[in-house]
C-alpha positions in Angstrom: -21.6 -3.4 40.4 -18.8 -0.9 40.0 -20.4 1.8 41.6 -21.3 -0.7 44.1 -17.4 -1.6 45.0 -16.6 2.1 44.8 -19.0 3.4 47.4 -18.1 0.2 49.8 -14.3 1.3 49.4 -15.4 5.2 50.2 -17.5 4.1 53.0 -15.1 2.3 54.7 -12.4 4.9 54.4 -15.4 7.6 55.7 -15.5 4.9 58.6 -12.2 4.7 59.1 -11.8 7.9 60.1 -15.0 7.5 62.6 -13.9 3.7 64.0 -10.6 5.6 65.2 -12.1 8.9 66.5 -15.3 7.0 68.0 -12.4 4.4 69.8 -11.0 7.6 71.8 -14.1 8.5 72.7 -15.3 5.0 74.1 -12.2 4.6 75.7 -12.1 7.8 77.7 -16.0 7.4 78.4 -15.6 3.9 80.0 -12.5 5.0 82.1 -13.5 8.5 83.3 -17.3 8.1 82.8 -17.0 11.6 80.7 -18.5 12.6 77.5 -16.3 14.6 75.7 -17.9 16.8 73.5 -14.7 18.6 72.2 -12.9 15.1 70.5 -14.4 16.5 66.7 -11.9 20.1 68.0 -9.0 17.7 68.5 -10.4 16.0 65.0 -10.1 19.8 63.5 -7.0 20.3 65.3 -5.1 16.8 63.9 -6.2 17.7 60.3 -4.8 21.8 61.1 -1.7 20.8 62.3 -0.7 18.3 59.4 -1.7 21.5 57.3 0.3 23.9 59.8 3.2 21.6 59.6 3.4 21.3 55.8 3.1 25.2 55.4 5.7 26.2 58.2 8.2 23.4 57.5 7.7 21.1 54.8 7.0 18.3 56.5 3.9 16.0 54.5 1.6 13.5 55.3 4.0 10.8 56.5 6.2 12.8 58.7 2.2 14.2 60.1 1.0 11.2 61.1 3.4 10.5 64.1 4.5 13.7 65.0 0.6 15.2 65.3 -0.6 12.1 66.8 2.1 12.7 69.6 1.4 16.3 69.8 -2.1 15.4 70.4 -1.0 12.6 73.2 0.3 15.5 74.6 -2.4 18.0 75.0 -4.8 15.2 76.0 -2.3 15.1 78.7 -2.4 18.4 79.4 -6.1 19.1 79.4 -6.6 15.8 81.4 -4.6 17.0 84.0 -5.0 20.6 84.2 -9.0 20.8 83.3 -10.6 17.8 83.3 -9.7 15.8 86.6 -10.7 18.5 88.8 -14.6 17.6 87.8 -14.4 14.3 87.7 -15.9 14.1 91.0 -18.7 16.3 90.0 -21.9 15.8 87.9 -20.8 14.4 84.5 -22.6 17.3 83.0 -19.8 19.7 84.5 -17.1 17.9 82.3 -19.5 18.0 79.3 -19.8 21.8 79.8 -16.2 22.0 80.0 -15.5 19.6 76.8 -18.1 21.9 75.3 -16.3 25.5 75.9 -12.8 24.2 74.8 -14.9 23.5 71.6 -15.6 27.2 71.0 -12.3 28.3 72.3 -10.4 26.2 69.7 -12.5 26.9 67.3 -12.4 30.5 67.9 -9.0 30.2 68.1 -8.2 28.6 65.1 -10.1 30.9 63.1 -8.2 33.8 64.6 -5.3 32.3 63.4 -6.2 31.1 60.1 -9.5 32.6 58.9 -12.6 30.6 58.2 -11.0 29.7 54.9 -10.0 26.2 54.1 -6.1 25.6 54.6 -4.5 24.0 51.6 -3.4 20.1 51.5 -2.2 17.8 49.3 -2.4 14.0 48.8 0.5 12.4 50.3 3.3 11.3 47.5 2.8 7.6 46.6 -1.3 7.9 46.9 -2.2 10.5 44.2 -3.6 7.7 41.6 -6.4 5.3 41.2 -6.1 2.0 41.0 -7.4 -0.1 38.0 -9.6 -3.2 38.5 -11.1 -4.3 35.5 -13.8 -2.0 34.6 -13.4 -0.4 38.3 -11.4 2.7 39.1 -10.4 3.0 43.1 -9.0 6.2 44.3 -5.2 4.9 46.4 -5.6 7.1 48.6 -9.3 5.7 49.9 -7.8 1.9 49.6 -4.8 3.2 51.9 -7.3 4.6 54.6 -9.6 2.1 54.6 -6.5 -0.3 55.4 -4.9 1.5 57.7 -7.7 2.3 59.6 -8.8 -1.5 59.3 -4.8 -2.4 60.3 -4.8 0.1 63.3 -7.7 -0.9 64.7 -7.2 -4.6 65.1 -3.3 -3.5 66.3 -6.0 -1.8 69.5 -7.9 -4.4 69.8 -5.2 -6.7 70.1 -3.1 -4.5 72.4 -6.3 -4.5 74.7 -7.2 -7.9 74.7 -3.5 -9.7 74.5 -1.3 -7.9 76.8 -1.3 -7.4 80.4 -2.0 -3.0 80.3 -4.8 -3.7 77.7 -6.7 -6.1 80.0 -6.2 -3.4 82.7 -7.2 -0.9 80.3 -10.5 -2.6 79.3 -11.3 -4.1 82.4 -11.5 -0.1 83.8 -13.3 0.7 80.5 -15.8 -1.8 81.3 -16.4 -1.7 84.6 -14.1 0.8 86.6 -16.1 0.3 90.0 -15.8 -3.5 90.0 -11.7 -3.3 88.7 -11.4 -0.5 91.9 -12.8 -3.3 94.1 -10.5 -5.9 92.7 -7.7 -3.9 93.9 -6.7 -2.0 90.4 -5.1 1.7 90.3 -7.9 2.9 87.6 -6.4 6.3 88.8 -3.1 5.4 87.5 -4.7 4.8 84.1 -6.9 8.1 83.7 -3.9 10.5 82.1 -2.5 8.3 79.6 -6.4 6.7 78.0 -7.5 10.5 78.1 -4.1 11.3 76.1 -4.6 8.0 74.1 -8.1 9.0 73.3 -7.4 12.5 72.5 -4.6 11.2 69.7 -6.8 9.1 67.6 -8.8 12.0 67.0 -6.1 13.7 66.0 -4.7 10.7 64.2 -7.9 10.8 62.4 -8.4 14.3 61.3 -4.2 13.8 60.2 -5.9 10.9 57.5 -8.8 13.2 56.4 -6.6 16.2 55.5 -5.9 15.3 52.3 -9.6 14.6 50.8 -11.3 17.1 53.3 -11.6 20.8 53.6 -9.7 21.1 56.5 -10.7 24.2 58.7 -11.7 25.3 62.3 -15.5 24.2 61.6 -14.6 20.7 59.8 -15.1 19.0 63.5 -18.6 20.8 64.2 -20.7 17.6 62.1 -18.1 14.8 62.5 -19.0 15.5 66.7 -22.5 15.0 66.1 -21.8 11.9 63.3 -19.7 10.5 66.4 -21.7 10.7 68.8 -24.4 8.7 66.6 -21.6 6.3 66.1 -21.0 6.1 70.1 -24.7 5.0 70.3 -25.4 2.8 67.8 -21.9 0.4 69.0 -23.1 1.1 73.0 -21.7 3.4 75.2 -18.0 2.2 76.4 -17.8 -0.7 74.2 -14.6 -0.1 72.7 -15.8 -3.1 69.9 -18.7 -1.4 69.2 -17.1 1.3 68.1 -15.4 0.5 65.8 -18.0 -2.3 64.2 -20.1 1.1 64.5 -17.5 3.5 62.6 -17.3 1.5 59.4 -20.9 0.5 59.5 -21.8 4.2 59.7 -19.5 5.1 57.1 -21.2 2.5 54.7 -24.4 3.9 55.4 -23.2 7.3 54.5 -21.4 6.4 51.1 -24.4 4.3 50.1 -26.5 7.1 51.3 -24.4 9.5 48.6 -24.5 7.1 45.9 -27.7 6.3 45.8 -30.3 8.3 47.9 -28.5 11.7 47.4 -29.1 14.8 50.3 -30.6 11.9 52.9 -27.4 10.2 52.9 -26.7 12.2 56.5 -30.9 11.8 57.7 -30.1 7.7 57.1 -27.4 7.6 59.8 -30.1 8.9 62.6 -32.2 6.9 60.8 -29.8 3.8 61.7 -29.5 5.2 65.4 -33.2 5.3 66.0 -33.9 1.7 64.6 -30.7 0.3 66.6 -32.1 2.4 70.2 -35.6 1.1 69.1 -34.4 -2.4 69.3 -31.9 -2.5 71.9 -30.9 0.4 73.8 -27.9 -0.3 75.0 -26.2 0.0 71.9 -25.1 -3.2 69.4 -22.2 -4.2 72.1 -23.5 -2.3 75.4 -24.5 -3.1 78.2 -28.2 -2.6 79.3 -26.9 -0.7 82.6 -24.8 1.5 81.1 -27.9 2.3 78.7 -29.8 3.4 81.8 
């Protein structure tokens, strides 16, 4: 039963960190229909630049978290508006090859910069311990992710479903033809849910600095893991998700704990049941499955 507790409290920290990447990713697929292959860069480059920022001035964890998030806002911005928008009226596979090459050139570039080495990075002060439990040890640091990632998620959901911008938002997620016809700018929404999208990757890769190895290649498998994750919730469905994120991240820790090397196989395992059953996802829809 410990062991139990302990792998349900790592598996919902490892699906904290996909719930909040996967969330970017369904949000800026619903709104600009594009699949954008290099969010597990920005991933890499959110866990790099908490690293970058602790080396070069001190700053830790807690002064990372807003200030790479933002920075992240900000090149989503940037790369919405100077890459991405031009071939929006194209083919979605043209954004998907583009998404694809500012993969290798961050990667590249990162690795110019800093080697293929890991960078060093500490646990943020406050979170080095374990909490006791009776006979069960939890690391803080795990019990800290897996809330915050639980907290920040539901603060979304809530900003999409109880204000006015999120309905917009979510309306253009789920159906952007139909919210054009009903006489919404979904334009107007495209540069800040790509920027908004772009920072929770970041945000996540800023929470698995501390217990990862961060380096340029550390986003190569969490793409691949996301996309999975994508799948299995239904493509757009910003609920899905998430639900998807932790789920996958349970299946992964219980995978480590007690099946060993197939801990990664049961995932796409999980996918090809879930597409088996209903292919649209667990909260698609059947036409966006098509």
């Amino acid at each position: 039963m410990t062991a139990f507790i302990q792998y349900t409290l790592q598996g919902l920290a490892l699906g904290g960190f996909y719930a909040l990447a996967a969330l970017g990713l369904a949000v800026i697929f619903g709104v600009l229909g594009v699949v954008n292959f290099s969010h597990g860069a920005c991933y890499m480059l959110g866990a790099v630049g908490a690293a970058v920022l602790l080396d070069a001035t001190g700053l830790g964890f807690w002064a990372a978290l807003p200030i790479v998030t933002l920075a992240m806002f900000v090149f989503g911005v940037l790369m919405e508006r100077l890459l991405v928008r031009w071939l929006l009226r194209l083919d979605p596979l043209y954004n998907f090859l583009l998404t694809f090459g500012i993969t290798l050139f961050l990667v590249d570039l990162v690795k110019r910069r800093y080697g293929v080495s890991s960078l060093a990075y500490e646990l943020p002060a406050g979170l080095e311990g374990r909490v006791d439990i009776g006979s069960v040890s939890l690391s803080s640091y795990q019990i800290f992710v897996a809330a915050f990632s639980v907290v920040l998620c539901l603060a979304v959901w809530l900003l999409l479903t109880r204000t006015r911008v999120g309905m917009i938002v979510r309306a253009s997620t789920e159906d952007a033809e139909r919210s054009r016809a009903l006489g919404i700018n979904v334009g107007r929404w495209v540069t800040p849910v790509f920027g908004f999208g772009i920072a929770l990757a970041g945000l996540a890769g800023v929470l698995r600095a501390p217990t990862g190895s961060v380096n340029a290649d550390m986003g190569s498998f969490f793409i691949i893991i996301l996309f999975a994750v994508v799948v299995i919730g239904g493509l757009g469905s910003i609920l899905g998700a998430v639900v998807a994120g932790f789920l996958v991240g349970l299946v992964e820790a219980y995978g480590q704990g007690y099946a060993g090397s197939f801990s990664q196989v049961l995932i796409f395992v999980l996918m090809a049941v879930v597409i088996l059953v209903r292919p649209s996802g667990l909260f698609g829809r059947e036409e966006a499955a098509s």
